[in-house]
C-alpha positions as CSV (number, residue, x, y, z in Angstrom):
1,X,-54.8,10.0,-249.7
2,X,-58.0,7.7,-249.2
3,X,-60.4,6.7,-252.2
4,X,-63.6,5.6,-251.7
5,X,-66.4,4.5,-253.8
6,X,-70.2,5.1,-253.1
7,X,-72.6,2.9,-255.0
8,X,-76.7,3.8,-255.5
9,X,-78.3,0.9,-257.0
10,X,-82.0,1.4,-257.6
11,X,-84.3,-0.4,-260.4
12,X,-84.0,2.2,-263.1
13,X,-80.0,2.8,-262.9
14,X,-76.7,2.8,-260.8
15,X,-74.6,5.8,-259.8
16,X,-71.3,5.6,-258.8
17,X,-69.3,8.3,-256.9
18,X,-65.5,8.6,-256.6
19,X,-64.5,10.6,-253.3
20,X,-61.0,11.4,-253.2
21,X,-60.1,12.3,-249.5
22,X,-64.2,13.1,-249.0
23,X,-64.5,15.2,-252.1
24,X,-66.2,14.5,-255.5
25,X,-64.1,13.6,-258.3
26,X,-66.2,11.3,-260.3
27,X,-69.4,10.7,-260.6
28,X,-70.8,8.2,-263.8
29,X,-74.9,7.3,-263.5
30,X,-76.3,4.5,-266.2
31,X,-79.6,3.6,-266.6
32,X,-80.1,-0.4,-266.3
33,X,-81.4,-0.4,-270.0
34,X,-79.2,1.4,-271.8
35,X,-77.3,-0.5,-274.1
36,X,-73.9,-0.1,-276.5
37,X,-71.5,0.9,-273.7
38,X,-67.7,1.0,-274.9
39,X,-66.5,-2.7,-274.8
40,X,-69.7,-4.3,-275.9
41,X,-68.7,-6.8,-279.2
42,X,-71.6,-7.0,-281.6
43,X,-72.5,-9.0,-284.7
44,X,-73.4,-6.1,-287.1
45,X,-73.8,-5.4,-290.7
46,X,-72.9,-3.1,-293.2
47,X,-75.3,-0.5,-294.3
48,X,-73.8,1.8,-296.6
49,X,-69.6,2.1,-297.9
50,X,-69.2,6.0,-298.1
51,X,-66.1,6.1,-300.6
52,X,-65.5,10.2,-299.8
53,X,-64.8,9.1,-295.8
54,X,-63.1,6.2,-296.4
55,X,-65.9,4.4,-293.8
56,X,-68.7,2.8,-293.4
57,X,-72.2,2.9,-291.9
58,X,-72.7,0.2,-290.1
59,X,-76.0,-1.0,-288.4
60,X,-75.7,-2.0,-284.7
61,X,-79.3,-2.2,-283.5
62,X,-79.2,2.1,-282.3
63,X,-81.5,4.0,-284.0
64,X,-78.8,6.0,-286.0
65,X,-76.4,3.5,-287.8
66,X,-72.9,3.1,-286.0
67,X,-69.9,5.1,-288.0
68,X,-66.6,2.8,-288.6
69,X,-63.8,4.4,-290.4
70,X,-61.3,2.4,-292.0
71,X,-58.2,3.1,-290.2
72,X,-60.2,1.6,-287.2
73,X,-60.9,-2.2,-289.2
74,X,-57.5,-2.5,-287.6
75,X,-54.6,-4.4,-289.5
76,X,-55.8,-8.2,-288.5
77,X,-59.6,-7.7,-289.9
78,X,-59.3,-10.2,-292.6
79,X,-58.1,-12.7,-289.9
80,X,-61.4,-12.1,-288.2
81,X,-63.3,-12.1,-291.0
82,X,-62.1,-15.7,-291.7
83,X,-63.1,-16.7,-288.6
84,X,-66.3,-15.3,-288.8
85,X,-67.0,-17.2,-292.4
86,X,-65.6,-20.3,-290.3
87,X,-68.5,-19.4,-287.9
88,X,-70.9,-19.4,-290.4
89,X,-70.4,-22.8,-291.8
90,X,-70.6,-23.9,-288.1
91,X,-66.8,-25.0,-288.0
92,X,-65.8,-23.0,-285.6
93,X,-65.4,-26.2,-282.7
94,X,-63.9,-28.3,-285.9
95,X,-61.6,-25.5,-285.9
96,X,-59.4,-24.6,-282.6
97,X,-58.9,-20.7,-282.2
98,X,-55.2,-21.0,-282.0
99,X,-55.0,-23.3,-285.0
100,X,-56.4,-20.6,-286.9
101,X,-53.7,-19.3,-290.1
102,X,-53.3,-15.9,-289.8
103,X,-54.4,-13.8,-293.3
104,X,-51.7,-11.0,-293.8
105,X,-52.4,-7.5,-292.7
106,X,-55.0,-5.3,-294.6
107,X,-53.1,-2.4,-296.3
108,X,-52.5,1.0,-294.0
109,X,-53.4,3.2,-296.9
110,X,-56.0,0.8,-298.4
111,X,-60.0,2.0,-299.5
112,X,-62.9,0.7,-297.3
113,X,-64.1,-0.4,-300.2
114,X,-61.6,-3.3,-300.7
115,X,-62.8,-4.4,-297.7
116,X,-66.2,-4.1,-296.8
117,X,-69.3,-4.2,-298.8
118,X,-72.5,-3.0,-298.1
119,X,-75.0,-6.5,-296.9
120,X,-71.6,-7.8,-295.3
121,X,-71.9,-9.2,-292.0
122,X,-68.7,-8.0,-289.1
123,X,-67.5,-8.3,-285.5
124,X,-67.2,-4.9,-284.5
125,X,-66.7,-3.3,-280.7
126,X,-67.9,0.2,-279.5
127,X,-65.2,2.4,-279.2
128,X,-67.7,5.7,-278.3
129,X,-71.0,5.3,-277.2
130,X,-73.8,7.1,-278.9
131,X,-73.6,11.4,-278.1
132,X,-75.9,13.9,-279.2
133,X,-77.3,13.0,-282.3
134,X,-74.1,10.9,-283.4
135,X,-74.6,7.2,-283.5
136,X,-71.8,4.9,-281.6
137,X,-68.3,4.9,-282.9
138,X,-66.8,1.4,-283.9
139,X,-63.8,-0.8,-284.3
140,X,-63.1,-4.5,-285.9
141,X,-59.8,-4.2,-283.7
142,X,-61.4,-6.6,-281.0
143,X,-60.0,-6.6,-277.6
144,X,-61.5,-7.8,-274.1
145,X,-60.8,-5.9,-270.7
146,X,-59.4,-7.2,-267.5
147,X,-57.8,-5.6,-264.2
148,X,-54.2,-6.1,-264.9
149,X,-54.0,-6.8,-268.9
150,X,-56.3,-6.3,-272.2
151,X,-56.2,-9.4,-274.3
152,X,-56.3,-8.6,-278.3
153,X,-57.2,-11.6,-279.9
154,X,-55.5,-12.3,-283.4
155,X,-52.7,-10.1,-282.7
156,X,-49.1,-10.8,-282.4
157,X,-47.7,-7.9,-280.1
158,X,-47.2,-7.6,-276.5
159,X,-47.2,-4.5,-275.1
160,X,-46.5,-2.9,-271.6
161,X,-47.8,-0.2,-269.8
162,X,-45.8,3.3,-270.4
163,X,-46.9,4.4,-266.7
164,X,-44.6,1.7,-265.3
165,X,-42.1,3.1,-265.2
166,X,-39.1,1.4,-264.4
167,X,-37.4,-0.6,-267.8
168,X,-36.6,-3.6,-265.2
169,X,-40.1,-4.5,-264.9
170,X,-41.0,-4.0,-268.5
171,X,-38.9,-6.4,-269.4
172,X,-39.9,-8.8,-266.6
173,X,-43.5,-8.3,-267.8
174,X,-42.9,-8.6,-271.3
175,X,-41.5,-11.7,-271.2
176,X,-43.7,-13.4,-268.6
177,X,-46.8,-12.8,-271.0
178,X,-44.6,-14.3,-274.0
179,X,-44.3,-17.2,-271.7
180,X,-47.5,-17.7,-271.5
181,X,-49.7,-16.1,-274.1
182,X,-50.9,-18.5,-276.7
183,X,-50.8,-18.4,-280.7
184,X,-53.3,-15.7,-282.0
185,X,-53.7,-13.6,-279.1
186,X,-52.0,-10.4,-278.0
187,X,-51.8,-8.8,-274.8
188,X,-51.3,-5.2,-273.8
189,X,-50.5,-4.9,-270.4
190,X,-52.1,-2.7,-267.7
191,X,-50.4,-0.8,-264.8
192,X,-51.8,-2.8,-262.2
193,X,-50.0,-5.4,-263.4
194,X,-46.6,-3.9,-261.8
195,X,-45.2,-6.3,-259.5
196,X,-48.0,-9.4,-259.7
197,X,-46.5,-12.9,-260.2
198,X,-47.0,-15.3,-263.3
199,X,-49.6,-17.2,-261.0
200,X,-52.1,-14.6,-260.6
201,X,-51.3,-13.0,-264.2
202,X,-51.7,-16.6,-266.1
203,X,-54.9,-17.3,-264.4
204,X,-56.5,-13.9,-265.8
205,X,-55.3,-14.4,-269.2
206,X,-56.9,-18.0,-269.3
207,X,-60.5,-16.7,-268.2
208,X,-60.1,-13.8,-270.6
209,X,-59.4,-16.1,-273.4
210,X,-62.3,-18.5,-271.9
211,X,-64.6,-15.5,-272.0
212,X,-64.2,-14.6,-275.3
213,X,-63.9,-18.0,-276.9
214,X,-67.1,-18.5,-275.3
215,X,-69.0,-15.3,-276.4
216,X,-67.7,-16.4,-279.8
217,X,-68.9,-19.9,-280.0
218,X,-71.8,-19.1,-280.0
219,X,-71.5,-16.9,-283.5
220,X,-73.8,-19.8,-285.5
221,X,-76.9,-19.1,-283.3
222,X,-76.9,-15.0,-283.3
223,X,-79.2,-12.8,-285.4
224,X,-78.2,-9.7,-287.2
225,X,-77.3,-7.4,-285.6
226,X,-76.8,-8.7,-281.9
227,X,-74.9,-8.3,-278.6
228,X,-72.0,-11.4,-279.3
229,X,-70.0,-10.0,-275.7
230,X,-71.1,-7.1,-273.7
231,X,-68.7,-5.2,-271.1
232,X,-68.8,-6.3,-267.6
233,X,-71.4,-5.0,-265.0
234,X,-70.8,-1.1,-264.6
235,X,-70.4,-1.2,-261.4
236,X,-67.5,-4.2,-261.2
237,X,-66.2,-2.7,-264.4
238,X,-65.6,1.0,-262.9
239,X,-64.0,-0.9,-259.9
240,X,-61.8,-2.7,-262.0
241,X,-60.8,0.2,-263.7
242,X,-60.1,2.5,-260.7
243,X,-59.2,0.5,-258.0
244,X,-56.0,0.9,-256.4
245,X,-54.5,-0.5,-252.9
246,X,-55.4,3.1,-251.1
247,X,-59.2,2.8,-251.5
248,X,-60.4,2.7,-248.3
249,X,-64.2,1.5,-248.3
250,X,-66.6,1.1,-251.4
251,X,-70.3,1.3,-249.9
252,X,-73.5,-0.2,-252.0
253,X,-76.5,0.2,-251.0
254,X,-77.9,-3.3,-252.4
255,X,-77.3,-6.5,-251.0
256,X,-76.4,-8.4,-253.9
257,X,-74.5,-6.0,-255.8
258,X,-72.4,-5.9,-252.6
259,X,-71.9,-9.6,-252.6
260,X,-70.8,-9.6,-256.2
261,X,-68.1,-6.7,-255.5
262,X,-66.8,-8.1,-252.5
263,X,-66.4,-11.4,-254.5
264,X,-64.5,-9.3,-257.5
265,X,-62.0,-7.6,-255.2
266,X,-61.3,-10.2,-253.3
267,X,-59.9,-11.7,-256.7
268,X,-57.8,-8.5,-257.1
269,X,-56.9,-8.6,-253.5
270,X,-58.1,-11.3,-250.6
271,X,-57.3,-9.1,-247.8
272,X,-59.3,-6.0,-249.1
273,X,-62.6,-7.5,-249.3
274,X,-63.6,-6.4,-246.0
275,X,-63.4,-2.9,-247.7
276,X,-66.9,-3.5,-249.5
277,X,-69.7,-2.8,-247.2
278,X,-73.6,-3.0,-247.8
279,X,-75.0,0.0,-246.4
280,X,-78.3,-0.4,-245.4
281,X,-79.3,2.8,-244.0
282,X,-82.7,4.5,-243.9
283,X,-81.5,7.7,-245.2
284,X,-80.6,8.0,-249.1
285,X,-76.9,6.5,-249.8
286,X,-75.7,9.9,-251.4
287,X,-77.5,12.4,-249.2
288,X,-75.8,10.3,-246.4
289,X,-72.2,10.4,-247.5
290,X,-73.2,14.3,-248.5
291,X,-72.6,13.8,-252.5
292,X,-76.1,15.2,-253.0
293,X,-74.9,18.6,-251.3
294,X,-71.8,18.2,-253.7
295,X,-73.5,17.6,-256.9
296,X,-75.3,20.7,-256.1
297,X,-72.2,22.9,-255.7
298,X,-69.9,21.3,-258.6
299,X,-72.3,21.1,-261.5
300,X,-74.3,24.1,-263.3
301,X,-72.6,27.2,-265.4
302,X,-71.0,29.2,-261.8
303,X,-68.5,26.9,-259.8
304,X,-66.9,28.6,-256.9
305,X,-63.4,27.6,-255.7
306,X,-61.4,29.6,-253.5
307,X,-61.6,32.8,-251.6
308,X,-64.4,34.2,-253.9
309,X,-62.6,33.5,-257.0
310,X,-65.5,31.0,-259.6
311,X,-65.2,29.6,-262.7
312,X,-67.6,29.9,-265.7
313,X,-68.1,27.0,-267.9
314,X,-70.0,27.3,-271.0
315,X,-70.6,24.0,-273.5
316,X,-70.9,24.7,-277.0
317,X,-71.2,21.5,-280.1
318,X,-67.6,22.1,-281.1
319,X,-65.8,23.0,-277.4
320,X,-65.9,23.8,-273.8
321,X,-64.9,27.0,-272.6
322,X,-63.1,27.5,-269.4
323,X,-63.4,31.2,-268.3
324,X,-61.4,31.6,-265.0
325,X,-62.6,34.7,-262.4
326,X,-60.7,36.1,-259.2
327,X,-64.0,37.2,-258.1
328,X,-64.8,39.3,-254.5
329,X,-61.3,38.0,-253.2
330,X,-59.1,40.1,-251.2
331,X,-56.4,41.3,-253.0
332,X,-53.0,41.5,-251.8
333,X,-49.6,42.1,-253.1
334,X,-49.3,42.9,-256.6
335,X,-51.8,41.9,-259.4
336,X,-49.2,39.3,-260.8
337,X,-48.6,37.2,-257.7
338,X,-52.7,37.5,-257.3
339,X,-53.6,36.2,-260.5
340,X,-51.0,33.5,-260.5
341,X,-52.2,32.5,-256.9
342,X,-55.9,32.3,-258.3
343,X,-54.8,30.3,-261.9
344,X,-53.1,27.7,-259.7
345,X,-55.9,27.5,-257.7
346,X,-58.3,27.2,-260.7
347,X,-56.2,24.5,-262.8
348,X,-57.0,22.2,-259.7
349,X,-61.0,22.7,-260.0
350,X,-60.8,23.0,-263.5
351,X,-59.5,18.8,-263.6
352,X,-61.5,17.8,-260.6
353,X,-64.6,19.2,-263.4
354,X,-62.9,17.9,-266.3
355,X,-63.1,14.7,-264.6
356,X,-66.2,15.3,-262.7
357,X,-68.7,16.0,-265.8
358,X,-66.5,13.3,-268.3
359,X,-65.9,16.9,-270.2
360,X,-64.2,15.6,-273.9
361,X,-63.1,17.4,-277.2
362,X,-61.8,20.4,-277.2
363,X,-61.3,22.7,-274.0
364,X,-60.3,26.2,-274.1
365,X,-59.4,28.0,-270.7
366,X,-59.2,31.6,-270.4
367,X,-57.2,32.2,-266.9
368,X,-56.4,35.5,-265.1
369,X,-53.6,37.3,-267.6
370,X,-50.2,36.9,-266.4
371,X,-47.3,38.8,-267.8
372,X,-44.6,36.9,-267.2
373,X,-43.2,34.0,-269.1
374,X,-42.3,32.0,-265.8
375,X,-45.8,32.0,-264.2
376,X,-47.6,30.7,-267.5
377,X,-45.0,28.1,-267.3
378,X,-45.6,27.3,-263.9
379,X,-49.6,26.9,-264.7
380,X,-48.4,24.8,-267.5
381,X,-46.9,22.5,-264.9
382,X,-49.3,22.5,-262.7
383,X,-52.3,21.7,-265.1
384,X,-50.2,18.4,-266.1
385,X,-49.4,18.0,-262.3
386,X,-53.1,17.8,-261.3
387,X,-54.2,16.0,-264.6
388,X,-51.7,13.1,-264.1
389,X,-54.3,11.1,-262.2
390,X,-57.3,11.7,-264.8
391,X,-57.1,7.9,-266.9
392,X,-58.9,9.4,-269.8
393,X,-56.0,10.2,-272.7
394,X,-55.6,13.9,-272.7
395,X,-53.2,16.5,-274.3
396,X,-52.0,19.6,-272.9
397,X,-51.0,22.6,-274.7
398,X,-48.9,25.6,-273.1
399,X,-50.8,29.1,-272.0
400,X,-50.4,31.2,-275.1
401,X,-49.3,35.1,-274.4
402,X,-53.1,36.0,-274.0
403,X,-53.1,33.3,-270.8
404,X,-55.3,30.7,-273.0
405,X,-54.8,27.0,-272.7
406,X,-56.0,24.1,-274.8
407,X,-56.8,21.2,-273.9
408,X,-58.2,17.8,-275.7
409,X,-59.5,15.0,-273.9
410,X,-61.1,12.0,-275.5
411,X,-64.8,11.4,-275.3
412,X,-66.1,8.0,-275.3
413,X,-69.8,8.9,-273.8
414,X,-72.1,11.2,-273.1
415,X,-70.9,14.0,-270.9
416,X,-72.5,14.3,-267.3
417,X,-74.8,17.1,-267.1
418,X,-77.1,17.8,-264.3
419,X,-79.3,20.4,-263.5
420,X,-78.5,22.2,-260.3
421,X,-80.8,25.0,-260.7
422,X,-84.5,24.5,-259.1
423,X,-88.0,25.6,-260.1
424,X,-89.3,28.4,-257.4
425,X,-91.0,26.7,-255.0
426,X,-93.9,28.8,-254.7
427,X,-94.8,29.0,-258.2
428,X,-93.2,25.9,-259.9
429,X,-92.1,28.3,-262.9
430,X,-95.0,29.8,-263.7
431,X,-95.1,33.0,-262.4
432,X,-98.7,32.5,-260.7
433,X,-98.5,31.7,-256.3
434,X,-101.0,28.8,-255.2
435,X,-101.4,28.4,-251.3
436,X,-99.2,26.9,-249.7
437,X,-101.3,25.3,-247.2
438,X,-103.2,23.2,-250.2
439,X,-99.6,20.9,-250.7
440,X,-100.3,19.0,-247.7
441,X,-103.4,18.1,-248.8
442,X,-101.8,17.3,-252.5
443,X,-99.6,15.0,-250.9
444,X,-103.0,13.4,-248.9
445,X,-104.9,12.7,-252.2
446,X,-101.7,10.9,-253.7
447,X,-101.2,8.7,-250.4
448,X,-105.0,7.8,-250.6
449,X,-104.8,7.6,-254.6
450,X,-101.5,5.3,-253.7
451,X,-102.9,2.9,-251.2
452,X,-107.0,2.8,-252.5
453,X,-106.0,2.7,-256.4
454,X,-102.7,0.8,-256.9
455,X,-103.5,-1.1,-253.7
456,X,-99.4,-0.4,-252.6
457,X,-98.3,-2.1,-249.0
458,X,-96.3,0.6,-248.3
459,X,-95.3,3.8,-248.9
460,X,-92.2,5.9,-248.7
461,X,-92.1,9.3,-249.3
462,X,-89.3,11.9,-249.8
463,X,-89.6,15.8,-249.0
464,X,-87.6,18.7,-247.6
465,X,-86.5,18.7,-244.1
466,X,-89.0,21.5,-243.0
467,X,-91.9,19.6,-244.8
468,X,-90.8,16.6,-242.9
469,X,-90.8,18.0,-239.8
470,X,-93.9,19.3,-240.0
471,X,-95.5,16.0,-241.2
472,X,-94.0,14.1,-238.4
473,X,-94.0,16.8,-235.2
474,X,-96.2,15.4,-232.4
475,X,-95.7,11.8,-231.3
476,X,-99.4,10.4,-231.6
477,X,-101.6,13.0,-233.5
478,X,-99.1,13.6,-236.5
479,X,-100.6,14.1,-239.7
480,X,-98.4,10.7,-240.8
481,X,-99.7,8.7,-237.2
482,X,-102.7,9.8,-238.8
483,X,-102.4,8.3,-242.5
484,X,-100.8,4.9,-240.7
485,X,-104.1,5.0,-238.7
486,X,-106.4,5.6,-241.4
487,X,-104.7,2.9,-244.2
488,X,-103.4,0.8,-242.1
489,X,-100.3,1.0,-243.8
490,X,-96.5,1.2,-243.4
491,X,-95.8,5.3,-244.8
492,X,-92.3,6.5,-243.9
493,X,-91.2,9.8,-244.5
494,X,-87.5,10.4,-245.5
495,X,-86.2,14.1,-245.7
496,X,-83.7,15.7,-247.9
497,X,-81.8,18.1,-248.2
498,X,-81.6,18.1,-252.0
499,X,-85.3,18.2,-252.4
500,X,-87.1,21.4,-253.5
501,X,-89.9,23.2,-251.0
502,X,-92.5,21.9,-252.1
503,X,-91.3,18.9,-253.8
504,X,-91.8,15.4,-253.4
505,X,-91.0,11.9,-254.4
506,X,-92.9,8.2,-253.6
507,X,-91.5,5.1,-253.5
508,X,-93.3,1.7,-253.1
509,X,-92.5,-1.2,-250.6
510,X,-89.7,-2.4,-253.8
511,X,-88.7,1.1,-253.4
512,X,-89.9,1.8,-256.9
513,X,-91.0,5.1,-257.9
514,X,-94.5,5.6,-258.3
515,X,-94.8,8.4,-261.0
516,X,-98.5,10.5,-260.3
């Protein structure tokens, strides 16, 4: 098995796509703007106590105020409330962060109100990002990210890993971190951790203690509410979350992004940093690795799988439904062995898309029915075969006797939805034909309106192969030789795949879109 990681960086956002062994298994796209991922530490304060939920509303800087129940002020808070009154009367630097006296726990069963009152300022950390109409979801239980270990400052516990497996090194790691860790900071650690030596760990905990401490000095000059520590870029911090020693190549398509990967896996592993390529290329990174032509087939209400047999996903507020089809398929043998050939089939699609679209809440499948007790058992097993890989927490409930399963997978974002469906070419969705032969003259005015108006150096443009071709055919008295002639410009025409008919896309010489 081979992973590899294909990286589009443009101005306006950065996609990432997960291959495993060439085939689509994530796929995560964040705009360079957006703000309040999960991770990002703010200084926030308290809107509104809401007795009846035991929680608070809590302002953030989102347009919808940020939930934070109480269970989730974790059991240190009034030790990091201290600190932050320390902060306040600027005596944080008088006032080391290990020589800090712990306050005792805040009571499991206590009211928010004993806590928190409404004008109070926090630390909190986004545990869910903003979804739908729902504002993010916080915590006071603070904690900052690294490849092999999370460090939880003002906590006593060290914890381990249960995916290593092996009690020997749970032990080994346990101690090692108790060696190490200073006073008021806990660790938890990761599963990449198994088998890395006290050198390589010590020097992560220090610059994840630096990193905070440093974020945190900084509490007397903040405004409410502000950013205090955001999460790492979203392209080193999906790397750092699902990098393993199989990954074979992780291309980017921009040069410095490049740079600053290969510099972050060479701290995981010197010898894999020739694995980070910039790929420079003239067509499109995705529509050259073919995850445009995936995109295409995996997303939209009908996903085909095997031998005719599809899936049907519908999304509702509450859950996802999962309905599972054999389809056109030939059908031999009896209808048992064919619909327990199909489900097995389906409960591998069904977690590629779980993982895919970053599908959360509940999830109800309907597979094929089965009659006997042994095959539903052996979907069972499969489903928690194919799932073991997924790194979001999930739970896994046995088929009942009408062959439905349920599923709950935590949501922390927005799920990924794209629309795979396209407008008819001819009529754009309205029902009324234009000529065809007028879109070549379109695209005419908006290269003239490009390079006359916005005065633009150059110009690329992005169409469907058959448009393309017959833009470029003929070596002098193209219509594009022609343009170049005329502006005496730079105009390149890329052609896609994933473009409609009679679509099109402009770019300027920063590769910006121009919008017309």
């Amino acid at each position: 098995m081979s992973n590899e990681l294909i990286i589009d960086v443009s101005s306006s956002h950065v996609e990432i796509a997960l291959l495993d062994n060439k085939r689509l298994v994530e796929l995560n796209r964040e705009s360079n703007d957006f703000k309040f991922q999960v991770g990002d530490i703010y200084l926030a304060k308290v809107k509104k106590i809401m007795p009846g939920l035991n929680a608070a509303f809590v302002d953030v800087g989102y347009e919808k105020d940020a939930f934070l129940h109480y269970l989730d002020l974790g059991p240190q808070f009034q030790t990091l409330n201290k600190f932050l009154k320390l902060a306040a009367a600027k005596k944080i630097k008088l006032t080391p962060f290990p020589k800090i006296n712990p306050e005792p726990d805040i009571n499991k069963d206590g009211k928010i109100s004993e806590v928190l009152k409404a004008g109070q300022t926090i630390l909190v950390q986004i545990a869910k990002e903003p979804i739908s109409t729902k504002g993010p979801r916080l915590t006071s239980e603070l904690s900052v990210a690294g490849r092999n270990m999370v460090l939880v400052p003002f906590s006593d516990k060290i914890s381990v890993s249960q995916k290593i497996e092996t009690t020997e090194e749970k032990t080994r790691l346990k101690k090692l971190i108790q060696s190490i860790c200073p006073k008021n900071y806990g660790v938890i650690v990761r599963t990449a951790a198994e088998g890395k030596m006290v050198a390589e760990l010590d020097q992560e905990l220090r610059r994840l203690i630096s990193k905070y401490e440093n974020a945190l000095g900084k509490l007397e000059k903040q405004v409410v509410p502000s950013l205090v520590l955001g999460e790492s870029d979203r392209t080193i911090s999906l790397i750092r979350d699902v990098y393993s020693s199989d990954f074979s190549n992780i291309y980017i398509n921009d040069e410095d992004a490049a740079a600053d990967a290969k510099e972050y896996v060479g701290t995981i592993d010197s010898e894999k940093k020739k694995i980070v390529r910039y790929y420079n290329g003239k067509m499109p990174i995705f529509e050259y690795f073919g995850i445009d032509k995936q995109i295409k087939a995996s997303f939209g209400k009908t996903v085909s799988f095997k031998s005719g047999a599809y899936l049907i996903i519908e999304h509702t507020e509450a859950f996802h439904v999962i309905d599972v089809n054999s389809g056109n398929r030939s059908k031999t043998g009896d209808q048992e062995s064919n619909a327990l050939e199909v489900n097995l089939a389906a409960a591998e699609e069904i977690a590629r898309q779980l993982r895919l679209r970053d599908m959360g809440g509940i999830i109800v499948i309907d597979f094929i029915d089965m009659h006997g007790n042994e095959n539903r058992q052996k979907v069972f097993e499969k489903m928690k075969e194919v799932m073991a890989s997924d790194r979001t927490k999930h739970n896994i409930l046995p088929l009942s006797k009408f062959c439905l399963m349920q599923i709950t997978r935590q949501r922390v974002r927005q799920e990924m939805a794209i629309e795979t469906e396209e407008n008819c070419p001819v009529c754009k969705g309205t029902g009324k034909v234009t000529p065809t032969l007028l879109f070549i003259e379109e695209i005419e005015v908006r290269v003239r309106y490009i390079f006359e108006e916005l005065q633009k150096k150059s110009l690329t443009i992005e169409l469907h192969p058959f448009v393309g071709a017959f833009l470029t055919r003929g070596f002098i008295f193209s219509k594009v030789c022609r343009w170049r002639w005329k502006y005496r410009k730079k105009i390149q025409i890329v052609e896609m795949n994933s473009m409609s008919f009679l679509g099109s896309k402009y770019y300027d010489e920063h590769h910006n879109e121009i919008v017309i």
